[in-house]
DRENTIZA-347659 format. One record per residue: residue in three letters; y, x, z of N, C-alpha, C, O in turn. Coordinates in steps of 0.05 Angstrom, whole numbers, padded with zeros to 5 digits, always signed. Each point is the difference from the previous one (the first is absolute). Example, Ala and Ser with C-alpha at 12.3 -4.5 7.8 and 13.67 -1.06 7.14 Angstrom:
% residues 2
ALA-00114+00264+00156+00024-00018+00000+00024+00018+00000+00000+00021+00013
SER+00021-00028-00027+00024+00016+00001+00022-00015+00014+00022+00010+00004
END
This chain:
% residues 194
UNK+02726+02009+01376-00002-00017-00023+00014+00014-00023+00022+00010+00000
UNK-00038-00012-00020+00015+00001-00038+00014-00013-00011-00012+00000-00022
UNK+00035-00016+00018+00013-00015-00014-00011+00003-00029+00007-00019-00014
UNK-00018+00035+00004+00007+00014-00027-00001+00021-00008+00014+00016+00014
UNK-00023-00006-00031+00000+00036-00010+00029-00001-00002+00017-00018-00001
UNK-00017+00050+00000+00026+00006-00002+00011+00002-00035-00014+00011-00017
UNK+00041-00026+00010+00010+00003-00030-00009+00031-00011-00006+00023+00008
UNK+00009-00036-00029+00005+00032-00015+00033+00011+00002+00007+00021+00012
UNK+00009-00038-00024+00031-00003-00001+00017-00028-00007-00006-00019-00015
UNK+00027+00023+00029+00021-00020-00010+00019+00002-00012+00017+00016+00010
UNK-00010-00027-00030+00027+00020-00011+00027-00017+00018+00003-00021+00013
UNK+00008+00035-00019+00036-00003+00011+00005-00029+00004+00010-00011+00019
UNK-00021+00000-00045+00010-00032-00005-00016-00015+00014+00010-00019+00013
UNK-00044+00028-00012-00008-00020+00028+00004+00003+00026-00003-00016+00018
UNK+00014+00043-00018+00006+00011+00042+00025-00022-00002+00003-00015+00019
UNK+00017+00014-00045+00027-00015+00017+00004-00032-00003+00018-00014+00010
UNK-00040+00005-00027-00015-00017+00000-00018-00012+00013-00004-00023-00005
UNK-00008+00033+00022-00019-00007+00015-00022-00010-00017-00018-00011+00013
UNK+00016+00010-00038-00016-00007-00015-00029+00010+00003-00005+00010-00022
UNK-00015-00007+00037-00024+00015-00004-00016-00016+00017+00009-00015+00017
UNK-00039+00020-00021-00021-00007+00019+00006+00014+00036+00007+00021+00010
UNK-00013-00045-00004-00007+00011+00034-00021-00012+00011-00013-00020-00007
UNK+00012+00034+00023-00025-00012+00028+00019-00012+00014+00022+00008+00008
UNK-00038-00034-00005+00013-00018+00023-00016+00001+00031-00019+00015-00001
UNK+00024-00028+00027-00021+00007+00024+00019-00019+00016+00024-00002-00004
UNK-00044-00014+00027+00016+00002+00026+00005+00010+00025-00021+00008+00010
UNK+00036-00006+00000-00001+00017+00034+00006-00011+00009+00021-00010-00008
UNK-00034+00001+00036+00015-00023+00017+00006-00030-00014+00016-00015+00010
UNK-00028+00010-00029+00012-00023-00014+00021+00002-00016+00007-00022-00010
UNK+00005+00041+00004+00028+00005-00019-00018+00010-00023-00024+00008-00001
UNK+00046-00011-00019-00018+00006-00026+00012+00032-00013+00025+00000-00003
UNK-00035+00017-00001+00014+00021-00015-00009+00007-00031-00024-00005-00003
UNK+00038+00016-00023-00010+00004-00020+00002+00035+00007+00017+00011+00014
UNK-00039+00003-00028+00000+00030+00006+00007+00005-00025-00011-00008-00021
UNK+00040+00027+00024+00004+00016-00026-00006+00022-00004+00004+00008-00023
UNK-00015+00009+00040-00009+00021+00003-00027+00000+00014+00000-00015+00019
UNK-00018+00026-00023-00022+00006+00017-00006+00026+00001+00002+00015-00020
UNK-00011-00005+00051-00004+00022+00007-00015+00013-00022-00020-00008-00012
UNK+00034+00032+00011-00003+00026-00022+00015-00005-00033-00003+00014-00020
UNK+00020-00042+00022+00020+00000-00019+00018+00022-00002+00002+00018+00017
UNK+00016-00020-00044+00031+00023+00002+00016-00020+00001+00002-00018-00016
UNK+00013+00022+00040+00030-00021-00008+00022+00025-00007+00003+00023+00009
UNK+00010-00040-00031+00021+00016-00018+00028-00005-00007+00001-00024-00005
UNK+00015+00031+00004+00033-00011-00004+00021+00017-00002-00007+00018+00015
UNK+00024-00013-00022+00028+00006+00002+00017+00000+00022+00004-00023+00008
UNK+00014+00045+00012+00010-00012+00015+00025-00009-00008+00004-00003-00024
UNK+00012-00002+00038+00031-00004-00002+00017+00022-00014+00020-00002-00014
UNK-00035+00023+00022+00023+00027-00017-00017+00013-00025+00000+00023-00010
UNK-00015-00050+00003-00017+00015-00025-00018+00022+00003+00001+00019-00015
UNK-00013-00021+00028-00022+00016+00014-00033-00016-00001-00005-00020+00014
UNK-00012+00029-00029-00025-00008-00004-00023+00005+00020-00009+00021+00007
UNK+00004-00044+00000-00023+00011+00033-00014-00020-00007+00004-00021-00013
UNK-00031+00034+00030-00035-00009-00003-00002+00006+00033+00007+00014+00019
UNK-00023-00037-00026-00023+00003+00034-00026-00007+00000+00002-00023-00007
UNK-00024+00028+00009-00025-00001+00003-00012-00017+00022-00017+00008+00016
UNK+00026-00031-00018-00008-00016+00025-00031+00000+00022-00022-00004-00011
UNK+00025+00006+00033-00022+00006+00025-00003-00034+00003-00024-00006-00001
UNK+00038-00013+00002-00004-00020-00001-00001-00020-00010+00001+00005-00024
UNK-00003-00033+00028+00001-00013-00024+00026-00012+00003+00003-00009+00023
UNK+00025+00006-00045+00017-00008+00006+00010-00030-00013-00013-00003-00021
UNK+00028-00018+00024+00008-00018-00013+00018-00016+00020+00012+00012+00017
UNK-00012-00035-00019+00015-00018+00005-00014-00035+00024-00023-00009-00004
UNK+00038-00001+00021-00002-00019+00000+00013-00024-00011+00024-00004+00000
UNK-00047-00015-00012+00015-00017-00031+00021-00019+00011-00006-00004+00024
UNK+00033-00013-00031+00016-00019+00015+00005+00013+00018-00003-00010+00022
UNK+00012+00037-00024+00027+00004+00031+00022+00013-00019-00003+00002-00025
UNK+00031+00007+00044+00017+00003-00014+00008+00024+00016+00009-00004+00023
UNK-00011+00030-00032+00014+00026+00021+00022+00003-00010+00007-00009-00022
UNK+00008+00022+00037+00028+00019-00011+00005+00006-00017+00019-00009-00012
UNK-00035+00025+00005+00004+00012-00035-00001-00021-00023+00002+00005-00024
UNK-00007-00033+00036-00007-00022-00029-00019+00003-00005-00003-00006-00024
UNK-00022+00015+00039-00029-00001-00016-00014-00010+00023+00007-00003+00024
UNK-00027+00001-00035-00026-00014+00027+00001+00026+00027+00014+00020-00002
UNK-00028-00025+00021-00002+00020+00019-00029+00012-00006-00023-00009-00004
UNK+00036+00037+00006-00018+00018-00011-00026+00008+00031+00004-00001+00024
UNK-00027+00009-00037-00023+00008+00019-00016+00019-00009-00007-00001-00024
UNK+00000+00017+00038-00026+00023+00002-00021-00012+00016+00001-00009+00023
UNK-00021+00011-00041-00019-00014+00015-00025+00025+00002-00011+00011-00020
UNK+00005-00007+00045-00028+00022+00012-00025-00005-00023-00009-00023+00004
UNK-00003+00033-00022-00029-00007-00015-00020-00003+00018-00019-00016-00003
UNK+00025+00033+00023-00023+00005+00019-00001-00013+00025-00016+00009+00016
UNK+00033-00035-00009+00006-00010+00024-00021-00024+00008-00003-00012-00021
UNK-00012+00001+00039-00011-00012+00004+00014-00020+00012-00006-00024-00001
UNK+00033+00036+00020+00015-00021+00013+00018-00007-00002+00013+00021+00002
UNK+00005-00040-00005+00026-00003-00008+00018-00018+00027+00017-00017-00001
UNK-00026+00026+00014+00007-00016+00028+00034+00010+00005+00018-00016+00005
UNK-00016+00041-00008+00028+00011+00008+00017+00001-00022-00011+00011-00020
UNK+00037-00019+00017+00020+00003-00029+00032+00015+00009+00016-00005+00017
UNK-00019+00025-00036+00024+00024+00006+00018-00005-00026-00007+00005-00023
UNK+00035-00017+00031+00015+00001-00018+00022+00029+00003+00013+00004+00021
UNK-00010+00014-00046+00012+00017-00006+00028+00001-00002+00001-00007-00024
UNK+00023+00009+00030+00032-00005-00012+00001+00024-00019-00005+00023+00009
UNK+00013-00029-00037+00002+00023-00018+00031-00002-00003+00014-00020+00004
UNK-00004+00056-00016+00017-00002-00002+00003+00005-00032-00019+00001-00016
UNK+00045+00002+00009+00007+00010-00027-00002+00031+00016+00008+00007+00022
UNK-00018+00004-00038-00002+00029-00005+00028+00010+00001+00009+00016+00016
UNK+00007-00031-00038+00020+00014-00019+00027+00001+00024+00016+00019-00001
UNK-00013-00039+00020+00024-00009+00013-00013-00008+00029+00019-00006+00015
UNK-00044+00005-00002-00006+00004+00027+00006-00035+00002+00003-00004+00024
UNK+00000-00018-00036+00001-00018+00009-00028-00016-00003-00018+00015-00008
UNK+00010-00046+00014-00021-00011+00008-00005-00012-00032+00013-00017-00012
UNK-00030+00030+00006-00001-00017-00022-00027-00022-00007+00001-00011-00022
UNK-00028+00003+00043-00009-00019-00005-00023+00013+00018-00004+00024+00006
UNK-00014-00053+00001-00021-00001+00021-00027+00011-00015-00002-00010-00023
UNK-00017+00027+00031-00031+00013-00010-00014-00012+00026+00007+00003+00023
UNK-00030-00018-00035-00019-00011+00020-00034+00009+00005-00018-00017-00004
UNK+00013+00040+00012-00020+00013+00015-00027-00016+00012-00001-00006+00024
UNK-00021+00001-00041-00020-00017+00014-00023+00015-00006-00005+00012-00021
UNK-00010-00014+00043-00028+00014+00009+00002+00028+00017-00017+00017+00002
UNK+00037-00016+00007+00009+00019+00016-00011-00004+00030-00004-00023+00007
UNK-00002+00049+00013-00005+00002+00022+00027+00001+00029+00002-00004+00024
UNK+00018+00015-00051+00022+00014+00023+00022+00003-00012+00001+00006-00023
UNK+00018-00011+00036+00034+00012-00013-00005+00016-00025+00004-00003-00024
UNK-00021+00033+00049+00009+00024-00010-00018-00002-00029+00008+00008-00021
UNK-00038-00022+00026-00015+00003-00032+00012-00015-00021-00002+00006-00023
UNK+00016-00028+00034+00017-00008-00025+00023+00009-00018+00008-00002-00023
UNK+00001+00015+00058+00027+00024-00022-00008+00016-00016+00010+00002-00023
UNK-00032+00012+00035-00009+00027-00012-00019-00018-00031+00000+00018-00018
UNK-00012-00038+00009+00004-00009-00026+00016-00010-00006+00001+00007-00024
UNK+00017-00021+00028+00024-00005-00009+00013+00028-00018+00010-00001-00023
UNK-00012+00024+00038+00007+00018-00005-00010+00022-00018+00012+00020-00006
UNK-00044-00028-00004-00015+00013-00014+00002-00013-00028-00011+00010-00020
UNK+00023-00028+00019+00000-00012-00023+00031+00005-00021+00006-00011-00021
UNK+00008+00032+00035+00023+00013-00014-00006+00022+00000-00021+00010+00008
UNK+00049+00006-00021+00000+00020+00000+00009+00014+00029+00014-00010+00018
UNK-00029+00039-00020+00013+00009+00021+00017-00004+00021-00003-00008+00023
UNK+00028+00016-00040+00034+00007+00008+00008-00038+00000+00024-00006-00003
UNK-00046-00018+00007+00012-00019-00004+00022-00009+00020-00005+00004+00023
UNK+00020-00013-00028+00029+00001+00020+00006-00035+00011+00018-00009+00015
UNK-00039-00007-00030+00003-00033+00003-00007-00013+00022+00010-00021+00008
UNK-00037+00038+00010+00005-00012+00027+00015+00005+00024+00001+00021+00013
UNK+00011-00047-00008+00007-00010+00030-00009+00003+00026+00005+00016+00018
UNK-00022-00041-00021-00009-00002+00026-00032-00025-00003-00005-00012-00021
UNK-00013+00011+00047-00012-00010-00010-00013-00017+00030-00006+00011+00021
UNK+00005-00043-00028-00009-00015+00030-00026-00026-00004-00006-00019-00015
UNK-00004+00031+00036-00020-00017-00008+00003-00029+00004+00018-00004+00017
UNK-00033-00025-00030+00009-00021+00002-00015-00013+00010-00022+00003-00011
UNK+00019-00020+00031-00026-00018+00009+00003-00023-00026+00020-00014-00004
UNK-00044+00014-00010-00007-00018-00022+00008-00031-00002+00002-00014-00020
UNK+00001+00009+00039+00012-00024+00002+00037-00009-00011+00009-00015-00017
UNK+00005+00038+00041+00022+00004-00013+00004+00011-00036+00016-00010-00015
UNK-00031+00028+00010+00002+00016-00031-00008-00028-00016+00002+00002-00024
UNK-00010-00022+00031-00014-00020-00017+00025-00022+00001+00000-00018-00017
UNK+00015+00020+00031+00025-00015-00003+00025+00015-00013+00015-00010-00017
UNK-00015+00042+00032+00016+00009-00021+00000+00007-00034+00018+00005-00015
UNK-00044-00008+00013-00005+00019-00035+00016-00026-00011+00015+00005-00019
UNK-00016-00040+00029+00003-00012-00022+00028-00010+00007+00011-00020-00009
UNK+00002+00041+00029+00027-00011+00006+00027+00016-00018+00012+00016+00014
UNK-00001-00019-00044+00022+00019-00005+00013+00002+00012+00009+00023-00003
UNK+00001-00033+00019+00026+00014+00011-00003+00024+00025+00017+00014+00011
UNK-00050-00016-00008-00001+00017+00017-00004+00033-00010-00002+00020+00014
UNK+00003-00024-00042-00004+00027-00015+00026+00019-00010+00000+00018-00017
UNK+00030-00030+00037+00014+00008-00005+00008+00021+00011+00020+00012-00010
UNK-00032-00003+00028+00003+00027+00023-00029+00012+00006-00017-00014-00011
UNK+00008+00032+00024-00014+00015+00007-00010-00013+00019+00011-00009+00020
UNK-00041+00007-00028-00014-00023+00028+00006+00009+00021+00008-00017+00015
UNK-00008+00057+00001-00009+00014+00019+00031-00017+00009-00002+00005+00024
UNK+00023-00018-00027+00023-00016+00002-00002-00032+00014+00015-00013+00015
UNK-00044+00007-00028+00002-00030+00012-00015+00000+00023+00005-00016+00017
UNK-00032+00045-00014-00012-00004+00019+00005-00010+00028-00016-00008+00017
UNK+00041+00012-00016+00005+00000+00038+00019-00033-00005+00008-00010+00021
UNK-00003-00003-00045+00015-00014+00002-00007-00028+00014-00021-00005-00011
UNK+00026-00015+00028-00010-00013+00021-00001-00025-00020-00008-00021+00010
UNK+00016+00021-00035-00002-00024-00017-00029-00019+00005-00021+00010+00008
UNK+00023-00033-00013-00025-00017-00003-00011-00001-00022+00013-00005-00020
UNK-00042+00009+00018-00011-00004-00028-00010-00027-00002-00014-00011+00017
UNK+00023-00002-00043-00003-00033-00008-00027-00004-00010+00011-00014-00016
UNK-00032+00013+00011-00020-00007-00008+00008-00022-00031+00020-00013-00002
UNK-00035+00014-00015-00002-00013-00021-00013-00041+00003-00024-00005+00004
UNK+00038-00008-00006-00017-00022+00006-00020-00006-00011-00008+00018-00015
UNK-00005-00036+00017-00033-00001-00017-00003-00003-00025-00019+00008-00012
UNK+00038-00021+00003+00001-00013-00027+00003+00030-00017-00012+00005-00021
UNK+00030+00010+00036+00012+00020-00016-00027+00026+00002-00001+00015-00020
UNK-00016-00010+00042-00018+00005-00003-00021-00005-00015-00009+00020-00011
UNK+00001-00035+00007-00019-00019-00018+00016+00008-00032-00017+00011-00015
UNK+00034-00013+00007+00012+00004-00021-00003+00028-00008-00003+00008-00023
UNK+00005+00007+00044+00007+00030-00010-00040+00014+00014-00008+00022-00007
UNK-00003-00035+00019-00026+00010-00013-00012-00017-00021-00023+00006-00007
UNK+00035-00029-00005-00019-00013-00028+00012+00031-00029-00010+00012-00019
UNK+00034-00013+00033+00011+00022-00028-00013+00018+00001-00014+00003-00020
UNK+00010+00018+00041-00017+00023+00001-00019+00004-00007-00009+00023-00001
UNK-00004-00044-00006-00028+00000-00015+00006+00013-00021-00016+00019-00002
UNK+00039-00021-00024-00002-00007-00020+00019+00024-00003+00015+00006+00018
UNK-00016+00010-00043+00021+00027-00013+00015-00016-00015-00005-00025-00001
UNK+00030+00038-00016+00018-00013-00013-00018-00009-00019+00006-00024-00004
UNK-00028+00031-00012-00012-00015-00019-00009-00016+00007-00006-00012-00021
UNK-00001-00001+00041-00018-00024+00007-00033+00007+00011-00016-00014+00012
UNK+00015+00038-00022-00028+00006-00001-00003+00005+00034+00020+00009+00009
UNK-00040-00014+00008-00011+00005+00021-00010+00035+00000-00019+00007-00014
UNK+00031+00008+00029-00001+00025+00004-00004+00012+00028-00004+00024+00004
UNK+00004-00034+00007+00007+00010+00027-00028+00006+00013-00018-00017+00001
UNK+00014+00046+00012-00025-00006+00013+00000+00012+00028+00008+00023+00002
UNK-00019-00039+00022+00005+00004+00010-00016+00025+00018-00024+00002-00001
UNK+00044+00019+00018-00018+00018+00008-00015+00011+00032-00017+00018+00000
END
């Protein structure tokens, strides 16, 4: 699927803004906005003032209403070319700069660990130094964690073995959070499903 041609450009003020058009989509019933679509440039600054570009293989953005680590939605690469979305590989990224965990990448339309790493990994540079580790999720559980913050405080490949119980959402609260999904922050109905 297309979300969208790819931008021309964004300037500085809409990347830190988030100000710009996206493609919205669902997977599994979650809603994502695409800020990138495969064969975009994503662009930025690092930490030591260092200017880097990537030429995205996939399409990248966000799932809308979650809360990761870093303070932003949880980020996703999504396959252009995937027909199936049955299996979900969450990534633990690190900071580059200091080797610590710095927030969850979520991998859909993937076949395998290894094809998810290996895009995960096509979508940086080279010498990129940010991944961890990477585990696959049975969809059921990933569908309780994406909308859990507190679970975005450590490195999933961390919770996997953990014997915790997962709570289910009651109905009311289900019902509530798919009437929202319909709808983007403007109100406008966007979502399509794929």
């Amino acid at each position: 699927f297309v979300p969208f041609a790819p931008p021309v450009s964004y300037s500085e003020a809409q990347k830190k803004a988030a100000n710009f058009k996206k493609g919205h989509t669902t997977v599994e019933g979650r809603d994502i906005s695409i800020e990138y679509p495969a064969g975009s440039t994503r662009s930025g600054t690092d930490s030591k003032g260092n200017k880097w570009e990537n030429t995205l293989n996939h399409h990248y953005g966000y799932f809308t209403r979650t809360d990761g680590k870093d303070g932003d939605q949880i980020d996703t690469f999504i396959n252009p070319d995937a027909k199936d979305f049955g299996k979900v590989f969450v990534v633990d990224q690190n900071n580059p700069d200091n080797g610590e965990f710095d927030e969850s990448k979520v991998m859909l339309g993937f076949s395998s660990a290894e094809e998810a790493r290996e895009a995960y990994m096509s979508n940086y540079q080279p010498d990129w130094k940010g991944f961890r580790a990477i585990t696959e999720v049975p969809v059921d559980e990933f569908k309780t964690w994406l909308y859990d913050g507190a679970k975005q405080r450590k490195p999933y490949s961390e919770y996997k073995d953990t014997p915790e119980p997962v709570e289910q959402p009651t109905d009311l609260v289900t019902q509530i959070d798919d009437a929202i999904s319909k709808y983007d922050d403007t109100g406008e109905y966007t979502v399509t499903d794929i």
